[in-house]
KETOR-865214 format. One record per residue (C-alpha): residue number from 1; residue in three letters; x, y, z. Coordinates in pm, 1 decimal, m for minus. Layout:
<rs>
   resi   resn         c1         c2         c3
    NUM    ALA          X          Y          Z
...
</rs>
This chain:
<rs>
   resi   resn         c1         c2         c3
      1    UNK     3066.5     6916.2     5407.2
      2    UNK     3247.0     6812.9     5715.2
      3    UNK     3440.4     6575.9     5575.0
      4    UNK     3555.7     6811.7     5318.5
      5    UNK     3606.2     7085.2     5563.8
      6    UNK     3861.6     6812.6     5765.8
      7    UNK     4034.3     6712.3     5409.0
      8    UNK     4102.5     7083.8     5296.9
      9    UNK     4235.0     7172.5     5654.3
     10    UNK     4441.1     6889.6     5641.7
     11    UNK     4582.8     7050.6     5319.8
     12    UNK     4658.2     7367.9     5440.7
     13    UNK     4853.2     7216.6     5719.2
     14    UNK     5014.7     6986.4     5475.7
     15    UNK     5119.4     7330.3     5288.7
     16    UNK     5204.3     7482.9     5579.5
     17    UNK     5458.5     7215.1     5657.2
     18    UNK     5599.0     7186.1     5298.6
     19    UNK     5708.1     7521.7     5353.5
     20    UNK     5846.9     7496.8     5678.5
     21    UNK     6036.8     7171.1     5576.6
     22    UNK     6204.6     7377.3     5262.4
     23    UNK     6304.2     7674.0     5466.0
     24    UNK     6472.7     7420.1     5684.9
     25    UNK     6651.8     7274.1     5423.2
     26    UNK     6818.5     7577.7     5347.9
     27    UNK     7055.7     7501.8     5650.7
     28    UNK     7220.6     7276.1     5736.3
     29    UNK     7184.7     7318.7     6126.6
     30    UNK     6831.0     7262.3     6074.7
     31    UNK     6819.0     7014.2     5777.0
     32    UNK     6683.4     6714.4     5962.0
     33    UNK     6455.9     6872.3     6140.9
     34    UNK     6312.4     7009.4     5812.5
     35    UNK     6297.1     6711.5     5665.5
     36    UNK     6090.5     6558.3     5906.1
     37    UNK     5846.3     6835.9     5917.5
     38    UNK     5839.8     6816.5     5528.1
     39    UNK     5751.4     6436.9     5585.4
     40    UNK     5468.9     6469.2     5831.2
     41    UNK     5336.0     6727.3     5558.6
     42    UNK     5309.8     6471.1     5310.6
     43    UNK     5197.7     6197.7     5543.9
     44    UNK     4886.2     6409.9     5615.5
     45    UNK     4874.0     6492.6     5233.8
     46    UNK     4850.6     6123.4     5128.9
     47    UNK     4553.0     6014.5     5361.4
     48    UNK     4346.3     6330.8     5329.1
     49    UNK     4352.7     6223.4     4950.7
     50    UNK     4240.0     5883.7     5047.1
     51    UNK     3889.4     6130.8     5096.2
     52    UNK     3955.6     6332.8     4821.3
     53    UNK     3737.6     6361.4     4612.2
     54    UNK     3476.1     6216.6     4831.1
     55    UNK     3293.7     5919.2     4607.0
     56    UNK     3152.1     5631.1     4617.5
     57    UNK     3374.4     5315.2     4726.5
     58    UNK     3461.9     5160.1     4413.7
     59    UNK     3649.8     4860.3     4582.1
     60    UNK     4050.8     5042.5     4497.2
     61    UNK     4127.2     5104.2     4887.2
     62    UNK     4301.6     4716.8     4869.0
     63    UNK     4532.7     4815.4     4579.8
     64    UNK     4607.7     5183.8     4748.1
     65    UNK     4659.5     5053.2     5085.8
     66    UNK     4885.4     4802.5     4938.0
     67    UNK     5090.1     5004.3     4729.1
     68    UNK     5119.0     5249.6     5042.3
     69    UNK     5276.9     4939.0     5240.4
     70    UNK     5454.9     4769.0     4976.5
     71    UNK     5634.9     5140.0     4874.6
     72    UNK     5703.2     5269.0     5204.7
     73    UNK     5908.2     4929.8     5259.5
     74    UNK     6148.7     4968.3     4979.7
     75    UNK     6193.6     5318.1     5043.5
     76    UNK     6232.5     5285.8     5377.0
     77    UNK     6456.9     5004.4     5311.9
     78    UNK     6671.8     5162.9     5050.7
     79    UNK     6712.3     5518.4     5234.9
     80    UNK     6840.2     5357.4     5627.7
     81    UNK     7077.0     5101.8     5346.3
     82    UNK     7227.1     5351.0     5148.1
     83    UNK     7570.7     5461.0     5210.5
     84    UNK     7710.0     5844.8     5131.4
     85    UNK     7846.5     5704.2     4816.6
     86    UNK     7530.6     5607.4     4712.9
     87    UNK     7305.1     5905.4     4779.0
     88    UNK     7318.1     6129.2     4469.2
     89    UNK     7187.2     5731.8     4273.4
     90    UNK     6920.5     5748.2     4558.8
     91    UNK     6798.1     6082.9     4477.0
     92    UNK     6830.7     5971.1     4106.3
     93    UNK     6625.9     5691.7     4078.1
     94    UNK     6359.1     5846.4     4348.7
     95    UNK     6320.7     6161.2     4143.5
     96    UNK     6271.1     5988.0     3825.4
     97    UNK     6019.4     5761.5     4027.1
     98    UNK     5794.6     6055.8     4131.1
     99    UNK     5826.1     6137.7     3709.4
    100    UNK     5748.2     5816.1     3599.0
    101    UNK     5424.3     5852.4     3795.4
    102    UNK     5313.9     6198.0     3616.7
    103    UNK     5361.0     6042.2     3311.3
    104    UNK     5150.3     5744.5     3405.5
    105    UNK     4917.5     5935.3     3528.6
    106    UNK     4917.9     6166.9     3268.5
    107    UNK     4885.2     5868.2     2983.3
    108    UNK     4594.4     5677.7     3146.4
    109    UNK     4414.9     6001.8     3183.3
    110    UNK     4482.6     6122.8     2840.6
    111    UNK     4324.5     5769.8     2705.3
    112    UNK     4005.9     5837.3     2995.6
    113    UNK     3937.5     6175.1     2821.8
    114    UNK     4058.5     6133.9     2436.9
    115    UNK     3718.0     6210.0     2303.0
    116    UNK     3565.5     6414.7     2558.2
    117    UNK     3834.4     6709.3     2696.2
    118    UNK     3852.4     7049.7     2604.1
    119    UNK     4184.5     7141.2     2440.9
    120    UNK     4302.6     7348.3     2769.3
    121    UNK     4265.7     7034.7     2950.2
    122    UNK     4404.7     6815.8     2670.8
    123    UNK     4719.1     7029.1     2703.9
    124    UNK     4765.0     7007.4     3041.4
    125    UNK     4800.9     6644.6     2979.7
    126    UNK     5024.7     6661.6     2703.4
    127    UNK     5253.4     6837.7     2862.4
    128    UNK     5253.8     6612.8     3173.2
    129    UNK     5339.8     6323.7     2976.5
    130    UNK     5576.3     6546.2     2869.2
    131    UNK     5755.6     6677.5     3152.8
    132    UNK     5738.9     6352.8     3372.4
    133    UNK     5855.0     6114.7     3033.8
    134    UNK     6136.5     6338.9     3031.4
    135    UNK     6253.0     6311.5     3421.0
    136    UNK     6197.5     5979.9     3439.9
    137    UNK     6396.9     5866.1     3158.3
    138    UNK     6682.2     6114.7     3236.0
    139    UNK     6695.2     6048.5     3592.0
    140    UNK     6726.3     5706.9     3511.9
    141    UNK     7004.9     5749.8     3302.9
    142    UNK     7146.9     5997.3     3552.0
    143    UNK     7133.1     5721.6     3816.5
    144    UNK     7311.6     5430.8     3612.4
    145    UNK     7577.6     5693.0     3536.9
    146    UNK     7634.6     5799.4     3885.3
    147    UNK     7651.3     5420.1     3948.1
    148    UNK     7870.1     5355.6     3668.5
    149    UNK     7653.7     5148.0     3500.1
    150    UNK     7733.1     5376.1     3183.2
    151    UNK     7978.3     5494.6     3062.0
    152    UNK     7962.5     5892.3     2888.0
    153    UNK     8144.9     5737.3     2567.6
    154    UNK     7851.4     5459.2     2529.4
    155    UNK     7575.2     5703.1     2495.6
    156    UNK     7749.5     6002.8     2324.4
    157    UNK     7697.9     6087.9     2012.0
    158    UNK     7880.0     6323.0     1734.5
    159    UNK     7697.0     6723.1     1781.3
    160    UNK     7476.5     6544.0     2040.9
    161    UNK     7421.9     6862.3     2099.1
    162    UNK     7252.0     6932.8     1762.8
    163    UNK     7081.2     6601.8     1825.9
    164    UNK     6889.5     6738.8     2179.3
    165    UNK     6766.8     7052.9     1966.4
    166    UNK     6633.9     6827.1     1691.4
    167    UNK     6458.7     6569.8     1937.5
    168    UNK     6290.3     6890.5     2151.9
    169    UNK     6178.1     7022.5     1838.6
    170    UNK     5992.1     6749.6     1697.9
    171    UNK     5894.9     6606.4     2067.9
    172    UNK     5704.9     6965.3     2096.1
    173    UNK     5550.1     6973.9     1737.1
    174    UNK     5415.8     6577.0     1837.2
    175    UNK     5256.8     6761.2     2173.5
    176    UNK     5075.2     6996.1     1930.0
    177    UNK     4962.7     6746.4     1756.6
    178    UNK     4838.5     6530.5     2015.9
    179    UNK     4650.2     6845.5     2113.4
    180    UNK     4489.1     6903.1     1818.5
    181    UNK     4422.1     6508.6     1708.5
    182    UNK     4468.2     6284.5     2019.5
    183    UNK     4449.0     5904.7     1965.8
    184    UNK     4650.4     5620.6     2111.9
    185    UNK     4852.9     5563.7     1901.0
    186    UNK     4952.0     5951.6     1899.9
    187    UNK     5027.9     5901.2     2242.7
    188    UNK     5264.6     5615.0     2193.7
    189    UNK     5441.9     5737.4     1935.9
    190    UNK     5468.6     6088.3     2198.6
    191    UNK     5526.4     5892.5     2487.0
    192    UNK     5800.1     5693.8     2305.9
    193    UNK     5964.9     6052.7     2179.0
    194    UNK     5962.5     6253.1     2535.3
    195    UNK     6143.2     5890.6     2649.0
    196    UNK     6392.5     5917.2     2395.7
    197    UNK     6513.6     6267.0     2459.5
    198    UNK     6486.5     6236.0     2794.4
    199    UNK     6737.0     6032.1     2745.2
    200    UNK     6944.4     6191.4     2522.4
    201    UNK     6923.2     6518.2     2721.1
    202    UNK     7130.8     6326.7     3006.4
    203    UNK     7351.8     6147.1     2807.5
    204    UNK     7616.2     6409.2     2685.0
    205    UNK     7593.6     6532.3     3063.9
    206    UNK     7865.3     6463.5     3287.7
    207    UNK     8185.1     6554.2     3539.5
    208    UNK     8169.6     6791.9     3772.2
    209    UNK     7825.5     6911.9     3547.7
    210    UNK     7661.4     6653.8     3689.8
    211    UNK     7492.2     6820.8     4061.6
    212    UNK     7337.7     7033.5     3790.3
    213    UNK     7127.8     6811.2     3605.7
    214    UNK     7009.4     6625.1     3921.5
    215    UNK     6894.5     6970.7     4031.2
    216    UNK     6747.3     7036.1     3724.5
    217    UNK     6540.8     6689.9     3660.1
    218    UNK     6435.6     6755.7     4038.9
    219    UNK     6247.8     7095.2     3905.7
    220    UNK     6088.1     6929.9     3603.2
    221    UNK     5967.8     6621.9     3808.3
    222    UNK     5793.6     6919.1     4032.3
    223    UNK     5657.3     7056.8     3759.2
    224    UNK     5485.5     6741.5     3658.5
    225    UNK     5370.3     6647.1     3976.9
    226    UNK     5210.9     7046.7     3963.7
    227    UNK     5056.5     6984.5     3615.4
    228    UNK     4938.6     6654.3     3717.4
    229    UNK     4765.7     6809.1     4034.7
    230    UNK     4559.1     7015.2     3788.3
    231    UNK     4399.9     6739.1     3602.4
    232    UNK     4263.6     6603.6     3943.2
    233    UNK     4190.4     6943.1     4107.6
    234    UNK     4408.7     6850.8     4370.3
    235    UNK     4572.0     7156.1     4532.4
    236    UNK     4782.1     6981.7     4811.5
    237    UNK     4965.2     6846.9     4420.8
    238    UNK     4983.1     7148.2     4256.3
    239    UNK     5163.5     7335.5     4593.3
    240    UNK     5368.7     7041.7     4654.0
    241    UNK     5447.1     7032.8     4279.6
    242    UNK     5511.1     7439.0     4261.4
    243    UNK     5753.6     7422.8     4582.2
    244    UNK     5967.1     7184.1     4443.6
    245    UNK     5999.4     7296.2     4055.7
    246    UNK     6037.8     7637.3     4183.3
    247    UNK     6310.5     7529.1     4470.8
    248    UNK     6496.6     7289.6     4200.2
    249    UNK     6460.4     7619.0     3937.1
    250    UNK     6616.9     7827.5     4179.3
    251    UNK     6890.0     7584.9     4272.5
    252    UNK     6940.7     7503.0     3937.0
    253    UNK     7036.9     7855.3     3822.1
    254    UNK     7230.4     7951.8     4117.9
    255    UNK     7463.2     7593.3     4046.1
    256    UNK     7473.2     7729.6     3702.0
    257    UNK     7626.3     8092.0     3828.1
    258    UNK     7848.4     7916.6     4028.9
    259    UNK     8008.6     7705.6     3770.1
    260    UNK     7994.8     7965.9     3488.2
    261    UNK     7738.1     7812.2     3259.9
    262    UNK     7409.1     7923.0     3111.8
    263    UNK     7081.5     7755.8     3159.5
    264    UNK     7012.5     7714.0     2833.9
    265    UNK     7356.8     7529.4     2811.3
    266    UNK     7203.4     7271.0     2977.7
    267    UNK     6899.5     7238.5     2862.4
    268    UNK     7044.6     7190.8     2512.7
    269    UNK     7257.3     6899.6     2695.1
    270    UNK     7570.3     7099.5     2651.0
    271    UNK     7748.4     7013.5     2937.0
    272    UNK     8067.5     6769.3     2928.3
    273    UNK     8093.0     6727.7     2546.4
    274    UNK     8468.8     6929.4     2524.7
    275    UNK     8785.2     6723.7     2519.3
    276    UNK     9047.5     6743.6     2740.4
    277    UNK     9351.3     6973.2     2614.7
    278    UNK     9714.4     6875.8     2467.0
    279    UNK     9835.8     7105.4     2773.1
    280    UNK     9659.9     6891.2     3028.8
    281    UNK     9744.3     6550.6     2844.0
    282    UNK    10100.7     6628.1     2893.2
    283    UNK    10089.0     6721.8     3260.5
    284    UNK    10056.7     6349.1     3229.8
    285    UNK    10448.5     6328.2     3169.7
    286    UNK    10604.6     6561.0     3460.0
    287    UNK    10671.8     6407.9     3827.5
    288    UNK    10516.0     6467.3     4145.4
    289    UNK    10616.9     6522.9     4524.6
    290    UNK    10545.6     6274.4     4742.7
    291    UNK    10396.7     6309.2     5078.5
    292    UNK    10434.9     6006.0     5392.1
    293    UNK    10173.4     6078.3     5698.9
    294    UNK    10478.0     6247.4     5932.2
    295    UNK    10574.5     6476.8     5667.2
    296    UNK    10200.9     6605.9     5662.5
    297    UNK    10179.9     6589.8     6023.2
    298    UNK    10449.1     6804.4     6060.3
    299    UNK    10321.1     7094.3     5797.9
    300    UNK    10038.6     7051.8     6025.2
    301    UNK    10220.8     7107.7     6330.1
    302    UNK    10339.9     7415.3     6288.3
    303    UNK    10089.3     7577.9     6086.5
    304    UNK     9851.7     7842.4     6199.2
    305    UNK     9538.0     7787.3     5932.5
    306    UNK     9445.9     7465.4     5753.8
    307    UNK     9214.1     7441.5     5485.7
    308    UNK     8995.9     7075.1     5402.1
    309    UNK     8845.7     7068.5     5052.1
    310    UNK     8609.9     6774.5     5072.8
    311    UNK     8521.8     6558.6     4744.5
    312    UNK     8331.9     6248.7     4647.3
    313    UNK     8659.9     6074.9     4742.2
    314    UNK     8612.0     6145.3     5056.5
    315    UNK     8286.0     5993.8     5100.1
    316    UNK     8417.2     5661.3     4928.0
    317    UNK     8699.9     5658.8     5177.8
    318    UNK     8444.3     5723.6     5464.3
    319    UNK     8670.1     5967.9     5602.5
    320    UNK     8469.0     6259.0     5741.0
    321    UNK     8506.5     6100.8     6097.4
    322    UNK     8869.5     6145.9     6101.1
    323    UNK     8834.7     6495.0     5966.8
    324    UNK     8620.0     6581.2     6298.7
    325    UNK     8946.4     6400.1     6465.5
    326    UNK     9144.5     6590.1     6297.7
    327    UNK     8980.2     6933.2     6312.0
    328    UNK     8965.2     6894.4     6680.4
    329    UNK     9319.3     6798.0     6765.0
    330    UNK     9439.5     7104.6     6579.6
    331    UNK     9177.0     7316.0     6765.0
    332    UNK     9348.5     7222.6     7089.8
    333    UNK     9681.4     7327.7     6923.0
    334    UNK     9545.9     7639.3     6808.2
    335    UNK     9526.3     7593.4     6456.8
    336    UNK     9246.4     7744.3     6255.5
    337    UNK     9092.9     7428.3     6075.7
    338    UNK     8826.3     7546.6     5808.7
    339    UNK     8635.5     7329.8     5482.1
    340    UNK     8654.5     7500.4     5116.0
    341    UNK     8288.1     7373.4     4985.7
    342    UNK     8266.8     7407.8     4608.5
    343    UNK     7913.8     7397.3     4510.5
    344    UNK     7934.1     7096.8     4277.7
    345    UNK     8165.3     6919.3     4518.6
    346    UNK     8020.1     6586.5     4489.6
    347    UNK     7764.3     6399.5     4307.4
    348    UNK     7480.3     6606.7     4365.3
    349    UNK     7364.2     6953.5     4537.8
    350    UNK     7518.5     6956.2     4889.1
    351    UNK     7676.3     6614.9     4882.1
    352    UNK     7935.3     6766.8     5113.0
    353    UNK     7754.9     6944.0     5365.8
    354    UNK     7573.6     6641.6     5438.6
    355    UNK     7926.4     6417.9     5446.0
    356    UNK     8045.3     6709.5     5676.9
    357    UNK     7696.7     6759.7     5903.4
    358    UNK     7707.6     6344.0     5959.8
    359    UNK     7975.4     6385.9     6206.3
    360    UNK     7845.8     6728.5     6346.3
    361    UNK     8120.9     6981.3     6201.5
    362    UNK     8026.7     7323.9     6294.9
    363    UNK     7826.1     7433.2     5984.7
    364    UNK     8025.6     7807.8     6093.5
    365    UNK     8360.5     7625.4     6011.0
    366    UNK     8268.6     7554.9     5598.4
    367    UNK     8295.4     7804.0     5373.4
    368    UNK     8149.8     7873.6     5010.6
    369    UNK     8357.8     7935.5     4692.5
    370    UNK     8400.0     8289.0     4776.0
    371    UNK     8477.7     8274.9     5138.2
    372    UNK     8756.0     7972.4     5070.7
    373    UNK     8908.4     8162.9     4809.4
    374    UNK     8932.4     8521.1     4979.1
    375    UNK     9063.8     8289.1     5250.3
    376    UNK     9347.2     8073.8     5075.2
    377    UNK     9621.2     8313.9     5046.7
    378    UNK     9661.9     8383.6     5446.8
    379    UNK     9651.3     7957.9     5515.8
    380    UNK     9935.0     7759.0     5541.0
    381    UNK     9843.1     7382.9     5439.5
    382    UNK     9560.2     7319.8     5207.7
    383    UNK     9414.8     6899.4     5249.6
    384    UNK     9303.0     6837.1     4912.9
    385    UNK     9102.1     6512.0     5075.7
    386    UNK     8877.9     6338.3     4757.3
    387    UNK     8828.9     6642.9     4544.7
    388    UNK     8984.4     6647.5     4172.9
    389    UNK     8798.5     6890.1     3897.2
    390    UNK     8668.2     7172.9     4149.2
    391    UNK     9051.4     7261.3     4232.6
    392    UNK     9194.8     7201.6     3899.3
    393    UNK     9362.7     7579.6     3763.8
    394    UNK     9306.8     7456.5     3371.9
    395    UNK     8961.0     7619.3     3472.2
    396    UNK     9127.2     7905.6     3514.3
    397    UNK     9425.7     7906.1     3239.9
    398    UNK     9349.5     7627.3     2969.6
    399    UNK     9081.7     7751.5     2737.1
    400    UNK     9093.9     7398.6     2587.0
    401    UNK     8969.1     7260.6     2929.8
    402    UNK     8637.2     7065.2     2930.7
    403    UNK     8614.5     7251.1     3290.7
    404    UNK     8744.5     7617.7     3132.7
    405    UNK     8530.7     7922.6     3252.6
    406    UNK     8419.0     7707.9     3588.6
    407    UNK     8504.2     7873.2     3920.2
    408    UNK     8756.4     7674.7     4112.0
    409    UNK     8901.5     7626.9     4509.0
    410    UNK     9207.1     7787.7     4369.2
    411    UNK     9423.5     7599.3     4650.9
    412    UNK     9728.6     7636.7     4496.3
    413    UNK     9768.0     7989.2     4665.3
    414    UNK     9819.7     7828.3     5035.8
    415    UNK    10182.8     7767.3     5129.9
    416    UNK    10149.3     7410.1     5079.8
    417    UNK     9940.2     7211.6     4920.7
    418    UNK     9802.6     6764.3     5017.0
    419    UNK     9674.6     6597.4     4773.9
    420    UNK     9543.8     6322.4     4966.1
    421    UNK     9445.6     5991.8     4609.1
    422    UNK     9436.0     5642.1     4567.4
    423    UNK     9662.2     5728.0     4214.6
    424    UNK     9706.4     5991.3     3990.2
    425    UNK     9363.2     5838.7     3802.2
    426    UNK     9204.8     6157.8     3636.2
    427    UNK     8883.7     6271.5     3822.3
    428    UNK     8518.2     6227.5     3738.3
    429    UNK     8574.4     6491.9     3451.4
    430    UNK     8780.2     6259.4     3295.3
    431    UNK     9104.6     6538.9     3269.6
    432    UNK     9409.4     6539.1     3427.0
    433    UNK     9493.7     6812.0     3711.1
    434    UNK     9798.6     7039.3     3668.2
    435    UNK     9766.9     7144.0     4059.7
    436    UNK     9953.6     6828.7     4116.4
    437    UNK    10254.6     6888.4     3923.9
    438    UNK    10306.4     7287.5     4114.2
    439    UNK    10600.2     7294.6     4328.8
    440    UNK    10389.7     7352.1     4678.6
    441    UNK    10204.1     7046.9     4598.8
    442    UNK    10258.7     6725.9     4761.0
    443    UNK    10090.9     6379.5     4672.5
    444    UNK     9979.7     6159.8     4965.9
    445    UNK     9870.6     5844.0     4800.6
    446    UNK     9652.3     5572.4     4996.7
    447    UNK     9312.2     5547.1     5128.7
    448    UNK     9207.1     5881.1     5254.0
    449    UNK     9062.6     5756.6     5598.5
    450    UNK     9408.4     5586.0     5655.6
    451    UNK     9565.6     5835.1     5545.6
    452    UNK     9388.7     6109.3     5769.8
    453    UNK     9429.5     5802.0     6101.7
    454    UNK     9807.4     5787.1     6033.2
    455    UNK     9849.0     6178.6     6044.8
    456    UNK     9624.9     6200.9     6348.0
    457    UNK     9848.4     5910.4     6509.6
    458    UNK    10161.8     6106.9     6396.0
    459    UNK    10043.1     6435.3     6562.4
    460    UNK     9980.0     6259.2     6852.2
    461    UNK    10375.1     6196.3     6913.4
    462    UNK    10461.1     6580.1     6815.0
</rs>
């Protein structure tokens, strides 16, 4: 009784530290800090399970104990490796990990208790297999696209759409029936289905959509790892489990306000399947302005309030360090210096804030959609530093857009616009952007850190 008195304590301050952790996570000032209470929750989590349930030793503490040691060095490993680029495949693969497990779990148990589990509890199963077939499979596929290991046009098919509704339909009449008549080879063939359209869910998915369905596999990953606390009667699970597929829910649906869509529009794996319109194709055809480092320098110079809308460019470029630079020699001039954050900026859920937050920008100094845009009309120069689809005004104008209906950084309403590219290579929607064809627009070709070096080295002579 002691034992188990010390184990369920143990939970509770697990719990208690999951929570704290996610309300910390909510801002960015206190981010890492929540994180690392978050982490110290689960640490306690993992070895009052090693006593939970209490049972006889049946000789598995060897292959625990070295799965414990032989995981926590490859994720240690891969997290202090990974660059900025490279987060949003991180959080891929390491979601669809935690999914992979439920379903695992969720198989060997189902094989354990075939012949001898009520239907409640045969359902429970089913639908973990379910739910953590489905994340793992998508996240994977959601990480080799976000590494460009795949292409959108490889695993597209014609009214893929139609195709998702088919495959959920008949992967929920196979969970019936594995509920009603389980047997191995039930489970295979189910197992084998929830695979398969997990990975067809993913696969019409892409652009700026993207941030969405990494959010959205998050939530069904906690779900499983919720269901799959049930079948052990572990509650530390089932919380853990809750907090995140309610979290990932939430965050989901807010994304989804943000850009426009419904929720159901991406469950059915709607997302990214329009083509690009004849307008936008033959922005392809007009000229640009050009842009050299003094020229921006200058706009800089005399302006009063500047505007940075960060994108996944920017990370590539590793140029958030210069930004700071940047953002403090114009303080010291007396220029307002401010970041337009677009909600799907990025790769995933907050891929900027945490570009920004690495080189301790004052979280008070970015601004959401609504704040940049109420914002843009009274600044002067608007750095367009990475970012493509999220200030693109075909969502606004082209109802043959992929992007139409989205909310945008509508940037073109500063005085002058920098559009800081390597070329005039469409963005990760795969359309081309009429914003840099408009007659306040400039192009600044290069790398974006050298780019942002040589207009901090120009300044510096004004």
């Amino acid at each position: 009784m002691t034992t188990l008195l010390i184990v369920q304590t143990a939970y509770l301050i697990g719990a208690i530290c999951f929570i704290l952790g996610l309300r910390g996570l909510s801002d960015p000032r206190t981010a890492r800090r929540g994180n690392l209470i978050a982490a110290l929750g689960m640490g306690l989590a993992i070895v009052a399970s090693l006593f939970y349930p209490i049972a006889d030793d049946q000789g598995n503490y060897l292959w625990i104990f070295g799965s414990l040691i032989v995981g926590s060095a490859i994720g240690w490993y891969k997290a202090a490796k990974v660059e900025m680029t490279g987060m949003p495949q991180l959080v891929s693969i390491f979601n669809g990990l935690g999914g992979g497990s439920a379903m695992l779990l969720a198989f060997l148990e189902l094989r354990a208790q075939m012949d001898s589990a009520d239907k409640v509890t045969l359902g429970v199963i089913a639908f973990t297999l379910f739910v953590g077939a489905v994340s793992f499979s998508g996240s994977i596929l959601a990480y080799l696209k976000l590494d460009g290991k795949v292409r959108d046009k490889h695993v597209i098919l014609p009214g893929h759409g139609w195709i998702n509704l088919i495959l959920l339909a008949a992967s929920i009449a196979l969970l019936v029936l594995l509920i009603i008549s389980p047997s191995i080879g039930m489970a295979l063939a189910a197992l084998g289905l929830f695979l398969v359209y997990g990975f067809s869910f993913v696969a019409p998915i892409g652009g700026a959509d993207m941030p969405v369905v990494i959010s959205l596999l998050n939530s069904v990953t906690g779900i499983s790892a919720a269901t799959a606390g049930f079948l052990y009667g572990n509650q530390i699970m089932i919380l853990g489990g809750i907090l995140v597929g309610a979290s990932g829910t939430i965050l989901t649906v807010l994304m989804c306000e943000a850009m426009n869509r419904s929720l159901l529009n991406v469950i059915i794996g709607g997302f990214g399947t329009s083509t690009a319109s004849s307008a936008s194709q033959s922005d392809q055809d007009l000229s640009v302005q050009t842009a050299q480092p003094m020229d921006v320098a200058i706009l800089l110079n005399y302006a009063s309030r500047v505007i940075l809308v960060p994108g996944y460019g920017m990370a590539v470029a590793q140029a958030q360090k210069y930004a700071k630079e940047l953002d403090e020699m114009l303080s010291k001039r007396d220029v307002e210096m401010y970041y337009g954050i677009h909600p799907v900026a990025g790769r995933m859920p907050g891929h900027m804030n945490v570009l920004l937050a690495e080189v301790d920008i004052s979280y008070d100094k970015l601004y959401d959609l609504d704040q940049s845009n109420d914002a843009i009309g009274e600044t002067d120069v608007a750095l367009i530093v990475g970012a493509n689809d999220v200030v693109n005004p075909s969502a606004l104008d082209d109802p043959g857009s992929s992007i139409y209906g989205m909310p945008v950084l509508e940037v073109w309403n500063a005085q002058q616009v920098v559009v800081f590219k390597r070329s005039m290579k469409p963005g990760y929607a795969g359309i081309q952007n009429p914003l840099f064809f408009k007659d306040n627009t400039k192009m600044l070709f290069g790398d974006a850190a050298d780019s942002l070096k040589k207009i901090i080295d120009e300044l510096k002579n004004l």
